[in-house]
C-alpha positions in Angstrom: -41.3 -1.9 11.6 -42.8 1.1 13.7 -41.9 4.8 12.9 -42.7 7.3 15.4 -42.4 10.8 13.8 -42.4 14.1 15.6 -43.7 16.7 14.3 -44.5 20.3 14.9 -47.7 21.8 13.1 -46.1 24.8 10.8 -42.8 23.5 10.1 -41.7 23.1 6.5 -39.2 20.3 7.4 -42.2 17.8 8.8 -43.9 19.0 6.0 -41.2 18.2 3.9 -41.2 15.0 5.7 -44.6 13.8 5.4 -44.0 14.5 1.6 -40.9 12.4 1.5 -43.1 9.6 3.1 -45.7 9.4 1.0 -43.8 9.3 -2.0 -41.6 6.8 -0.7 -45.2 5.2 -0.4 -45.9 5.4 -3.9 -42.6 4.4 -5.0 -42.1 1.5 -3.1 -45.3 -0.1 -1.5 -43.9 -2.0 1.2 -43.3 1.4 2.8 -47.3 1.3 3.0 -46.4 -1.6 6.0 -44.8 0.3 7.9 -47.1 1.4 10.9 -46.5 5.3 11.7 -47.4 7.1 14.5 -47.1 10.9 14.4 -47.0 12.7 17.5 -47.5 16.6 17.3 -45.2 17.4 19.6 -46.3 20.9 21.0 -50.0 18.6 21.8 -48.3 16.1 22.9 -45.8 17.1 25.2 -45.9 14.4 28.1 -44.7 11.7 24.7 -42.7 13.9 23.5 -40.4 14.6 26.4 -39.7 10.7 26.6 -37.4 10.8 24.0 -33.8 11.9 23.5 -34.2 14.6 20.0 -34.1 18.3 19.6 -35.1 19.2 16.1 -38.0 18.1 14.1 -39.2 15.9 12.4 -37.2 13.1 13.5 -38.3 9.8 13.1 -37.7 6.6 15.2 -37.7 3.2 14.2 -38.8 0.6 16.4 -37.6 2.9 19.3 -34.1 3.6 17.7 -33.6 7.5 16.5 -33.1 7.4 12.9 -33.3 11.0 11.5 -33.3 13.7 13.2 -33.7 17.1 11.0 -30.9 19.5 10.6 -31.4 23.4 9.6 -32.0 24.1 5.8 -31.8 20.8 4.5 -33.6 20.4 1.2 -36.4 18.5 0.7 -34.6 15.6 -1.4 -32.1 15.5 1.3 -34.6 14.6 3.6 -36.3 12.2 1.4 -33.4 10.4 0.7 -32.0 10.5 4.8 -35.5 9.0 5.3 -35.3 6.5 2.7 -31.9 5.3 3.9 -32.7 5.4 7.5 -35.9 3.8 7.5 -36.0 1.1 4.8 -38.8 -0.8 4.3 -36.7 -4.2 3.6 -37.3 -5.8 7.0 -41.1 -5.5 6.6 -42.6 -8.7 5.9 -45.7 -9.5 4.0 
């Protein structure tokens, strides 16, 4: 599995996100498979623009939009969106 996460510097909901991820990392260690890409969005804008998303983060897996932020969501809802989204149990040793 392949995450793509987009990401703008100073928002608290990637920040939130990258949290989410590495506890999720630390809780589970097959999420420490999973090959992320982040892609800083205002940096990036030419990658960016390829795909179909309008808040941040959001987070594909292997190309398929997954989660997709949504105003004043908590940071244990994102965590958990994540962790349902983007499960770990197709990632082989």
């Amino acid at each position: 599995m392949k995450i793509k996460l987009f990401y703008l510097k100073h928002c608290p909901y990637c920040k939130s996100a990258f949290k989410a991820l590495d506890e999720l990392k630390e809780e589970n260690p097959l999420y420490k498979k999973i090959e992320i890409e982040t892609i800083e969005e205002s940096d990036q804008p030419n990658e960016a623009e390829k795909y179909d998303y309008y808040c941040v983060p959001t987070l594909f897996c292997d190309e398929q939009k997954e989660y997709e932020a949504n105003s004043g969501e908590s940071f244990k809802e994102i965590k958990e969106k994540i962790k349902m989204r983007c499960s770990p149990k197709s990632v082989q040793d």
